[in-house]
C-alpha positions as CSV (number, residue, x, y, z in Angstrom):
1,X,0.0,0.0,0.0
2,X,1.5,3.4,-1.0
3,X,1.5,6.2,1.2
4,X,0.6,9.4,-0.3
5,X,1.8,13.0,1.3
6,X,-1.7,15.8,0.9
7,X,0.1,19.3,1.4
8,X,-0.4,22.9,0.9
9,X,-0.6,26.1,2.4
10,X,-3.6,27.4,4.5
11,X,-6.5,28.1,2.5
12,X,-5.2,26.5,-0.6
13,X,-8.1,23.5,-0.3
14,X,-6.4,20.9,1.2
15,X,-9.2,19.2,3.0
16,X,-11.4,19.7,-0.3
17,X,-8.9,17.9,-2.1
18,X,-8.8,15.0,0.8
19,X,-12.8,14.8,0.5
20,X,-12.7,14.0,-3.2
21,X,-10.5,11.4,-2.4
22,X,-11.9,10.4,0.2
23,X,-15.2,9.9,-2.2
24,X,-12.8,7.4,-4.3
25,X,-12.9,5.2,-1.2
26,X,-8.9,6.3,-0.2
27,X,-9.2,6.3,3.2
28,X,-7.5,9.9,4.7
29,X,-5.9,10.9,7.5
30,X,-6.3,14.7,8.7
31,X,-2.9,15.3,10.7
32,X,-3.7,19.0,11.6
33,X,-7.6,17.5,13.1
34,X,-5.7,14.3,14.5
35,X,-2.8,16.8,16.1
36,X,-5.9,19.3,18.1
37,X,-7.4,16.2,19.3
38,X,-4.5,14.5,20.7
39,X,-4.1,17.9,22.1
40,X,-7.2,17.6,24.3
41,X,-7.1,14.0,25.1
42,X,-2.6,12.9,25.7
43,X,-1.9,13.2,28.8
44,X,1.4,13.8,28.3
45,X,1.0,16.0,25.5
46,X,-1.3,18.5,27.5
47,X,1.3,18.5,30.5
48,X,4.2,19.4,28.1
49,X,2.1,22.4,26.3
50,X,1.3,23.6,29.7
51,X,4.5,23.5,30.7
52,X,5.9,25.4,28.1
53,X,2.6,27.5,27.5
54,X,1.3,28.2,31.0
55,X,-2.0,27.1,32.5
56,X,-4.4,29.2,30.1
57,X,-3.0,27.0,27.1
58,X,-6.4,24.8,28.6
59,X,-10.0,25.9,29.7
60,X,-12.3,23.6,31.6
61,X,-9.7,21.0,29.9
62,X,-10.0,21.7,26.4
63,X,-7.3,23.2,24.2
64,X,-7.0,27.1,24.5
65,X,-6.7,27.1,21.0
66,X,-7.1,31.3,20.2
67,X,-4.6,31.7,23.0
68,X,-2.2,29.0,22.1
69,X,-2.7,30.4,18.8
70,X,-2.2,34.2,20.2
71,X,1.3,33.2,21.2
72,X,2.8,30.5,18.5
73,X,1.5,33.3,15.3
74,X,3.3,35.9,17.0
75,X,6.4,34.1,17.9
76,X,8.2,31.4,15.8
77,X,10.2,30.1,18.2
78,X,6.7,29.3,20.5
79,X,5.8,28.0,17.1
80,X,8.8,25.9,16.6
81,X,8.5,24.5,20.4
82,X,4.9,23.5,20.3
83,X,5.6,21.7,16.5
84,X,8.6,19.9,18.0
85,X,6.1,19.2,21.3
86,X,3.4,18.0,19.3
87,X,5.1,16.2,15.8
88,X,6.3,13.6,17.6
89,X,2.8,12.2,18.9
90,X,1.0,13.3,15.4
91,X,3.2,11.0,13.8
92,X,2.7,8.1,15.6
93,X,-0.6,8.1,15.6
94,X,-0.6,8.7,12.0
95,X,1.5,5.6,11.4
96,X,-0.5,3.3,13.7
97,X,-3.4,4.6,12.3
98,X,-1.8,3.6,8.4
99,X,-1.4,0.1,10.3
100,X,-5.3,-0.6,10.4
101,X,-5.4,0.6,6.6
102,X,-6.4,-1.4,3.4
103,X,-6.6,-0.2,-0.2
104,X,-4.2,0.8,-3.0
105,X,-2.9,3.7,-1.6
106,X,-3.9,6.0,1.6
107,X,-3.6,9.7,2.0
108,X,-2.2,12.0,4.5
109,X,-3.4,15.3,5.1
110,X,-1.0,17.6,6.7
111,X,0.1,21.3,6.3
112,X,3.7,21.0,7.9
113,X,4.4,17.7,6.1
114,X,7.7,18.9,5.2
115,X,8.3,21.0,8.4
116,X,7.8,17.9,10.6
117,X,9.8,15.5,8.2
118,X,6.5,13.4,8.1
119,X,7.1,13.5,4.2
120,X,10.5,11.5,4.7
121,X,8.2,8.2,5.2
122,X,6.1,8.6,2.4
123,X,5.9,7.6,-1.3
124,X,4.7,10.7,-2.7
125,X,3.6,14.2,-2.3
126,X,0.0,15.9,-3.7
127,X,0.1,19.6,-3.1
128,X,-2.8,22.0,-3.3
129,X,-1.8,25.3,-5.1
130,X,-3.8,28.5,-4.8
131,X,-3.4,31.8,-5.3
132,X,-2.5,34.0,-2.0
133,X,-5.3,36.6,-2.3
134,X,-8.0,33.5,-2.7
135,X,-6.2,31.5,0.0
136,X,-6.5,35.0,2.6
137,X,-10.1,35.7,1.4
138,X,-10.9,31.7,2.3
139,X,-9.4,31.6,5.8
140,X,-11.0,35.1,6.9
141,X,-14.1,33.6,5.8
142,X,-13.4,30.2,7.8
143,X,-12.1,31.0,10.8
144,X,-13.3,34.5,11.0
145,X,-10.2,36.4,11.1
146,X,-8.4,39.6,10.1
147,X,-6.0,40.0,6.8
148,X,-3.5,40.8,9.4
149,X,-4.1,37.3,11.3
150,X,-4.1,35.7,8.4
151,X,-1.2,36.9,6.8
152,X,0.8,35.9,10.2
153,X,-0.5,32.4,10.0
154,X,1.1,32.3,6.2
155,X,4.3,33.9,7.1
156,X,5.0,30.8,10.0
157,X,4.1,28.3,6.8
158,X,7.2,27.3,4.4
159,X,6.7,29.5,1.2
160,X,4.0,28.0,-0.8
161,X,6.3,28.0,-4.2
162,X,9.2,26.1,-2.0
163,X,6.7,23.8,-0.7
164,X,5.3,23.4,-4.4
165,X,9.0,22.2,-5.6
166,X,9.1,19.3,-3.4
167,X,6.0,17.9,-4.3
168,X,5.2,15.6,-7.0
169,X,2.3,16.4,-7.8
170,X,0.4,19.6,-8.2
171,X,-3.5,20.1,-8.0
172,X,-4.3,23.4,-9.1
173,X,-7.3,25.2,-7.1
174,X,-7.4,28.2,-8.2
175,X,-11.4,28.6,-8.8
176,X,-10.8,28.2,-12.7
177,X,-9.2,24.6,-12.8
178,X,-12.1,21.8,-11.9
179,X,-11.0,20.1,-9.2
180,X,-12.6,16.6,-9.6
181,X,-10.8,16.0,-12.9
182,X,-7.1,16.6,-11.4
183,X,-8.0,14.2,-8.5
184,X,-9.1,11.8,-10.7
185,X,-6.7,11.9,-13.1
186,X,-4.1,11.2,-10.0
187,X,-6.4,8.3,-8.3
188,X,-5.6,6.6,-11.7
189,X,-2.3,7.3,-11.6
190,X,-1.8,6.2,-8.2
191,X,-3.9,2.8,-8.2
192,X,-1.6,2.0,-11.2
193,X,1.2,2.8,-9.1
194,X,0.1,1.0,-6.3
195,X,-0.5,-1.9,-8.5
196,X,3.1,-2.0,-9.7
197,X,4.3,-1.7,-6.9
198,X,2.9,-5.2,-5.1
């Protein structure tokens, strides 16, 4: 079973990419979803983050996440200690869950793949391209913040045209290409693959 990388900057569509697949019958794993819920339920990921975050990293239990966010967007060496805190954990779950998998090929859905190394155990990377003003417009829309908020969020992401060189495959989603034929066109692609490769 090939494992397939699912990358791209914030906005650019990612998880609308992963659905499509996910429609295919390619079972998906959402890192960035998987990493906020071990966040709220490791133990001993919780007591590092509140060691190195402070007590308001949790309310009534539950993952701070505007204040965690307050302090990683703002600073990226918070940002770096908190990736190296939670990576670790992210990634093993995301291999145990690959474990319990059956099909041609799964996909994982991450936006630090390369920043965490996670693409080192994988047989290829999909990234989702989009143009920056779309992908700003998209995530004020979605998460209901500022061009300024957004814009930090970008800045603490590896440049989008670096992240696009290391991937082997491109899906355009720029609101002129159709999606569905691009993802289709790569299932195909990838079954085959997966077939020559048992």
């Amino acid at each position: 079973m090939l494992k397939i990388g699912l990358t791209g900057g914030i906005g650019s569509g990612k998880s609308t990419v992963a659905k499509i697949f996910e429609t295919l019958g390619i079972p998906v794993y959402y890192a960035d979803d998987a990493a906020k819920e071990l966040m709220n339920t490791d133990a001993e990921l919780k007591k590092q983050i509140i060691k190195n975050f402070g007590t308001a990293a949790y309310t009534n239990h539950k993952l701070n996440r505007s204040y965690l966010a307050s302090i990683v967007f703002a600073d990226k060496q918070k940002l770096e200690i908190l990736n190296s805190i939670t990576h670790p954990a992210t990634i093993r779950a995301a291999n145990e869950w690959i474990a319990e998998q059956k099909g041609p090929y799964i996909i994982k859905e991450a936006a630090l793949l390369f920043e965490s190394d996670a693409h080192k155990h994988l047989d290829a990377i999909i990234g989702v391209s989009s143009p920056l003003a779309l992908r700003i417009k998209r995530v004020m829309q979605r998460d209901n913040l500022t061009e300024a908020d957004v814009q930090k969020r970008i800045n603490r992401q590896m440049d989008e045209a670096e992240k696009m060189r290391r991937c082997d495959y491109i899906i355009h989603n720029d609101e002129s290409t159709l999606l569905i034929p691009q993802v289709l066109a790569l299932d195909k692609k990838l079954r085959t693959m997966a077939t020559a490769a048992m």
